[in-house]
C-alpha positions in Angstrom: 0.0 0.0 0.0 0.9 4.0 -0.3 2.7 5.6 2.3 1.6 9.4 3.2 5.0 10.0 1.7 3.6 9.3 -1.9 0.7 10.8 -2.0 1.9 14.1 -3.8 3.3 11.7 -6.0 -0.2 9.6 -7.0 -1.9 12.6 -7.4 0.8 14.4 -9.9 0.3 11.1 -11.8 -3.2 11.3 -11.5 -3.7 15.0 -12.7 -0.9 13.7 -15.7 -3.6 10.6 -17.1 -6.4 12.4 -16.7 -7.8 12.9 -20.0 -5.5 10.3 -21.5 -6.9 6.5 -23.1 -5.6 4.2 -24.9 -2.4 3.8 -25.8 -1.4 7.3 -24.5 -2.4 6.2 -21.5 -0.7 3.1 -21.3 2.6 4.9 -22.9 2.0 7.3 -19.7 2.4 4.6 -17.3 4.9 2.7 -19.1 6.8 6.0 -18.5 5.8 6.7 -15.3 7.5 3.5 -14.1 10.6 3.7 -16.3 11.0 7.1 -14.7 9.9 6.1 -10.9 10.3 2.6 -10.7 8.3 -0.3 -10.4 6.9 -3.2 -13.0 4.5 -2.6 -15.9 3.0 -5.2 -18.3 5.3 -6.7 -21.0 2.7 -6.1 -23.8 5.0 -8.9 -25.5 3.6 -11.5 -22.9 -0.2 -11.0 -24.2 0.9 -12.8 -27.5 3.2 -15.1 -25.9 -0.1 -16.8 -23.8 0.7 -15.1 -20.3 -2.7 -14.5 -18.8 -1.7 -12.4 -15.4 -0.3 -9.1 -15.6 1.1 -7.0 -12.5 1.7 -3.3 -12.1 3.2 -1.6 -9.5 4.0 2.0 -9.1 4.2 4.3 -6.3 3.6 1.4 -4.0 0.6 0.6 -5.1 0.5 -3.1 -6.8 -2.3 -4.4 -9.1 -2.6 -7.7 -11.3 -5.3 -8.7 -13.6 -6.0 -10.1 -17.0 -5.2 -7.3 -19.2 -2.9 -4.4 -19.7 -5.7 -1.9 -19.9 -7.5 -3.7 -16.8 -4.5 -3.5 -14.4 -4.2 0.3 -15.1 -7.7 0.5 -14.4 -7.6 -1.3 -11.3 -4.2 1.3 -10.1 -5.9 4.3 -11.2 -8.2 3.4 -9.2 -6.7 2.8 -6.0 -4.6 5.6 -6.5 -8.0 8.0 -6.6 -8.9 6.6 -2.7 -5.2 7.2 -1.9 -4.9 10.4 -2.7 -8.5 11.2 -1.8 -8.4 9.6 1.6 -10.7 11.5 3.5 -12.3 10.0 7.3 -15.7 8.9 6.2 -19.0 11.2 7.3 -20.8 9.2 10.3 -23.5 11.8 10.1 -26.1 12.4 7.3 -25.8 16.2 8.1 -21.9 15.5 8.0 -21.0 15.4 11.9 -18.5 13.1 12.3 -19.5 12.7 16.5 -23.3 12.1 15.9 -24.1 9.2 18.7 -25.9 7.2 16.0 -23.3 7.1 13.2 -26.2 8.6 11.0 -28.9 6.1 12.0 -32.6 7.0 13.5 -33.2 6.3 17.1 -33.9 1.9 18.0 
């Protein structure tokens, strides 16, 4: 998983894809990790019969049965990093409401 340390780091990233698809986006990640570290699918292994693929960047680590489905999955779990806020217990948004938002038993 992401430490704190990383966050500016996702969400650079993050702002950097975010109107990218396709192959600019996977040429985007491809670079990302070239320049950062970390593995990225070897779009050779889809023809060679290799059915897992793995990403990992910024400490975040994904697999899954396709290129595009493993960057999927990482941008993903890169958005709840970087947007980790405490969930609202309240429905009018207090986060000490007694009832964690329910009606009275």
């Amino acid at each position: 998983m992401s430490t704190p340390a990383k966050i500016p780091e996702i969400t650079r990233f993050l702002d950097a894809i975010d109107a990218k698809s396709g192959i600019d986006l996977q040429d985007a990640f491809a670079n990302e990790v070239l320049e950062h570290g970390g593995t990225y699918p070897d779009r050779k292994a889809a023809t060679e019969g290799f059915c897992l693929f793995e990403l990992q960047l910024h400490g975040i680590y994904v697999c899954g049965v396709s290129e595009i489905s493993v960057i999927t999955q990482w941008a993903d779990e890169a958005r709840a990093i970087a947007h980790n806020t405490p969930p609202l217990r309240a429905t009018d948004g207090r986060p000490d409401c007694p009832y964690n938002g329910q009606g009275v038993a």
